[in-house]
C-alpha positions as CSV (number, residue, x, y, z in Angstrom):
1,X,114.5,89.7,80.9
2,X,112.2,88.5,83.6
3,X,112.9,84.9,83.1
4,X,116.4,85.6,84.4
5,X,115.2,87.2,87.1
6,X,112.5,84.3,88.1
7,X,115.5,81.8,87.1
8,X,117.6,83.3,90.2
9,X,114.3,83.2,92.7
10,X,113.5,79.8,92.1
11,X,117.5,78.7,92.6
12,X,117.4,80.4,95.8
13,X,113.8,78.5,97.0
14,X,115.8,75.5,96.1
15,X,118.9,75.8,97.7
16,X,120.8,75.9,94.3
17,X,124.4,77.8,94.6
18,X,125.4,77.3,91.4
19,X,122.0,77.8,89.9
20,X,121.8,81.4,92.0
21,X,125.3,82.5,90.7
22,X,124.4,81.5,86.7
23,X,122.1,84.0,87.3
24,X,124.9,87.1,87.3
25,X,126.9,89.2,85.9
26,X,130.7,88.9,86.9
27,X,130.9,92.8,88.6
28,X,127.1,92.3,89.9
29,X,126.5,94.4,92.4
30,X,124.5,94.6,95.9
31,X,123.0,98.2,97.5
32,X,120.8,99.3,99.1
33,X,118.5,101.9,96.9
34,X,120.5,105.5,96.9
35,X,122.9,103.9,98.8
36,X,127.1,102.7,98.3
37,X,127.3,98.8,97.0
38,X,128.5,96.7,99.7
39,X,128.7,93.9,97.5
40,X,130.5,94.3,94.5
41,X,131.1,90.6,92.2
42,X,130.1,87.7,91.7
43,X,133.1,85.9,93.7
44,X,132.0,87.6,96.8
45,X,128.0,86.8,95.8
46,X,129.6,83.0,96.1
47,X,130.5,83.2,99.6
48,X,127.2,85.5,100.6
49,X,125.0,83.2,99.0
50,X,127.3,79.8,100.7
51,X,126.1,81.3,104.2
52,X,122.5,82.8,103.4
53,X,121.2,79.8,102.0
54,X,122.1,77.7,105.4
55,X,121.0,81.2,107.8
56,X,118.3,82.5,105.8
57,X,116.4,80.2,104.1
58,X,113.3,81.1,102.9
59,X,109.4,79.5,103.3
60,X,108.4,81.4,100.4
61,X,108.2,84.6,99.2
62,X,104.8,86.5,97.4
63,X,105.3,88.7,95.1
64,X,102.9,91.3,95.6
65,X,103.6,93.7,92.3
66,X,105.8,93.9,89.5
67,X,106.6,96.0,87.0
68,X,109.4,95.7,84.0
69,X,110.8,98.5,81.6
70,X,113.8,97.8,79.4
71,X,116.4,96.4,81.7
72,X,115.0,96.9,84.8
73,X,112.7,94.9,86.8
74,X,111.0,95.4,90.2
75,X,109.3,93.5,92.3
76,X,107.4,94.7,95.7
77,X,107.3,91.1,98.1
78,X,107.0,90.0,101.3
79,X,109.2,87.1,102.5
80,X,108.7,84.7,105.2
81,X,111.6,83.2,106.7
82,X,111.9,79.2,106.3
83,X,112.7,76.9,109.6
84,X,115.7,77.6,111.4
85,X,116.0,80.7,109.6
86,X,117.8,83.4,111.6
87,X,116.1,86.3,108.9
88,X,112.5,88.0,110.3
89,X,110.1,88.5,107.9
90,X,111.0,90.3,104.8
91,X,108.8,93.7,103.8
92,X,110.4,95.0,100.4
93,X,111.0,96.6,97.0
94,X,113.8,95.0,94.7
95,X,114.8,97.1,91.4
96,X,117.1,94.4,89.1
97,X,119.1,95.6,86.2
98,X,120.4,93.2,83.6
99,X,122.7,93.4,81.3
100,X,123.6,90.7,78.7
101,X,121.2,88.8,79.8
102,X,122.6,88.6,83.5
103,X,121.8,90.3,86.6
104,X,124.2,93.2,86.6
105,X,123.0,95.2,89.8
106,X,120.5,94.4,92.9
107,X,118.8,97.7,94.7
108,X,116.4,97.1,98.0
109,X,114.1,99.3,99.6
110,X,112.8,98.4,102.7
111,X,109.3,99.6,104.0
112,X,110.0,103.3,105.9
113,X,108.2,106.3,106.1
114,X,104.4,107.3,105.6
115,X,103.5,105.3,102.6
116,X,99.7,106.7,102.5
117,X,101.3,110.3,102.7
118,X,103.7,109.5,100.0
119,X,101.4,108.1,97.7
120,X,98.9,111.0,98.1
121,X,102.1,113.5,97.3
122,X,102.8,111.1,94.0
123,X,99.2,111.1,92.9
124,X,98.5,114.9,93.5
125,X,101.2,115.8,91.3
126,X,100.4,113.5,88.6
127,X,97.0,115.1,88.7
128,X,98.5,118.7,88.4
129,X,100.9,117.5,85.7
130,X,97.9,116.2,83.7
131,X,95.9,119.5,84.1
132,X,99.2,121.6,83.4
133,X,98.7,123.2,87.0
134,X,102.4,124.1,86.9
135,X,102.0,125.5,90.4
136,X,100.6,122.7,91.8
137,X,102.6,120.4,90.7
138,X,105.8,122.4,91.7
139,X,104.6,122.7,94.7
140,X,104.9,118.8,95.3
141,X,108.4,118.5,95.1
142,X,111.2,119.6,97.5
143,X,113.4,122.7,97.5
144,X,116.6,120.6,96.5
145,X,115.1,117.6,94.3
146,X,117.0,115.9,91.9
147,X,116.2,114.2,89.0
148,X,118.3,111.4,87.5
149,X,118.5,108.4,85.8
150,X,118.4,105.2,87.6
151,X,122.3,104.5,88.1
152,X,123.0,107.5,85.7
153,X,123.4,110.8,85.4
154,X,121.7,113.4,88.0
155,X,120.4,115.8,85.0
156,X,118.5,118.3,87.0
157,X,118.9,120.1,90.7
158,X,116.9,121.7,92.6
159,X,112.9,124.0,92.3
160,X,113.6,126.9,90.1
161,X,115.2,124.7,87.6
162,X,112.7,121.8,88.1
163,X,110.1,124.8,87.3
164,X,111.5,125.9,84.4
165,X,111.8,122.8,82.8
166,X,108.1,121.8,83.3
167,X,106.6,125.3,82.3
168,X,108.5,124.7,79.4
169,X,107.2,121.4,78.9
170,X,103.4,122.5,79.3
171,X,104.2,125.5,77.2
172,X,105.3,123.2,74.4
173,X,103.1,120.2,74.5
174,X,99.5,121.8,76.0
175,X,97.9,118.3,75.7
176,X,100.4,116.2,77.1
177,X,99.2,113.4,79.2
178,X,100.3,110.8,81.5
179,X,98.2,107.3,82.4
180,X,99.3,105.1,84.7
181,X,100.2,101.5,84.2
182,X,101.4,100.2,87.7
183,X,102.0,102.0,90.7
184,X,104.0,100.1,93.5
185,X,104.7,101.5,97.2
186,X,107.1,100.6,99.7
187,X,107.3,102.9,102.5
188,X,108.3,106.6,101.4
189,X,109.2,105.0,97.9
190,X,106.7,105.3,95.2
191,X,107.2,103.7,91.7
192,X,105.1,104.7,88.4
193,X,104.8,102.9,85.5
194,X,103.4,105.5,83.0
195,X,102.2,105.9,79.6
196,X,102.7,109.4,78.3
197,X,101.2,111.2,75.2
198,X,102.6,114.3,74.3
199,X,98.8,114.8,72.0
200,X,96.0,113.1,71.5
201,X,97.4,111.3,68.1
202,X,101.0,111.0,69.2
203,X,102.7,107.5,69.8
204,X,103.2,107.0,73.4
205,X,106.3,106.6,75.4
206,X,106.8,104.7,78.6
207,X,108.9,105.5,81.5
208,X,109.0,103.9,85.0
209,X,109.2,106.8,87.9
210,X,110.7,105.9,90.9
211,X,110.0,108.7,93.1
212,X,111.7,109.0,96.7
213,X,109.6,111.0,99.2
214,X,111.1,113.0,102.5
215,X,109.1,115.2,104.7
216,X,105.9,115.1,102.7
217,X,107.2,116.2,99.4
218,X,109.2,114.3,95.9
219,X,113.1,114.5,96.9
220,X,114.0,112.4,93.6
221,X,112.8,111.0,91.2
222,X,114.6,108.6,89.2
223,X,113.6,107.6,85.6
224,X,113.8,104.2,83.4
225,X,113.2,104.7,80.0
């Protein structure tokens, strides 16, 4: 999966139209995370990708984390613009989803927000999760939050239900336990990957927990699994 994704970055550092477009799916799609596509096939990538690679070019861009899970990769980078380029500098979280071997979906985040709050709200509740502190881990996400799967169903709304899924959680699995992986932050966006053990001697699981932050507390939280 990631060579697909590192086959469409090095195109676009070379200038390489056709080599950007071999890179995805026929209905890939453009949007900002949470947000409506505005970009929607591969036709209209063509004539995106015709005028970014004369406005924007690109110096080079570092990738400053990644993280992959199934069909989804992200990548947390900083871009500098090349010479001539009307772009600023780039400060960003990509999520790519593949399908068929072809990149099916693009999702940015740009940096906003209090990252150091939101990464103090995403670690706190990890720690209460991993004592069973149901309280205090409840207490870390918003009245409304909603939890979903990335560019899926929306399976849970709002506190009392959030609560009653989680005491029943701890109630059935006392020892359950979640290690971290990779953690990535952009802005008031926190990703987890995480390693979860339901016992001691059970086989582990991963998921990657992409967790939106608003007014100092978990609004969503979107899983890959």
């Amino acid at each position: 999966m990631s060579s697909i994704i590192d086959q469409n970055y090095a195109a676009y550092a070379a200038n390489d139209l056709e080599g950007i477009l071999a890179t995805l799916a026929v209905d890939y799609t453009v949007s900002p995370f949470g947000g409506l596509p505005w970009l929607t096939s591969r036709d209209a990538a063509r004539k995106l990708y015709t005028r970014h690679l004369v406005d924007y070019p690109m110096d080079r861009t570092d990738v400053l984390g990644r993280m992959e899970l199934a069909n989804v990769t992200i990548k947390r980078e900083h871009s500098e613009p090349g010479e001539g380029s009307r772009a600023p500098a780039a400060d960003v979280m990509m999520i790519y989803t593949v399908r068929d071997g072809l990149i099916a979906r693009c999702e940015s985040i740009s940096r906003q927000g209090d990252e150091t709050a939101a990464l103090a709200v995403v670690a706190k509740q990890l720690e209460a999760y991993n004592v069973q502190d149901l309280d205090a881990h409840v207490a870390c996400f918003a009245d409304d939050v909603v939890i979903a799967d990335l560019n899926g169903a929306e399976n849970l709304h709002g506190i009392a239900d959030y609560r009653a899924r989680y005491q029943g959680v701890f109630a059935q699995y006392p020892q359950n336990h979640a290690e971290i992986v990779n953690r990535l932050a952009c802005g008031n966006v926190v990703v987890d990957h995480e390693r979860v053990r339901r016992s001691p001697d059970s086989e582990p699981f991963e998921v990657l927990a992409i967790y939106t932050i608003k007014d100092g507390k978990i609004a969503r939280v979107d899983f890959v699994k």
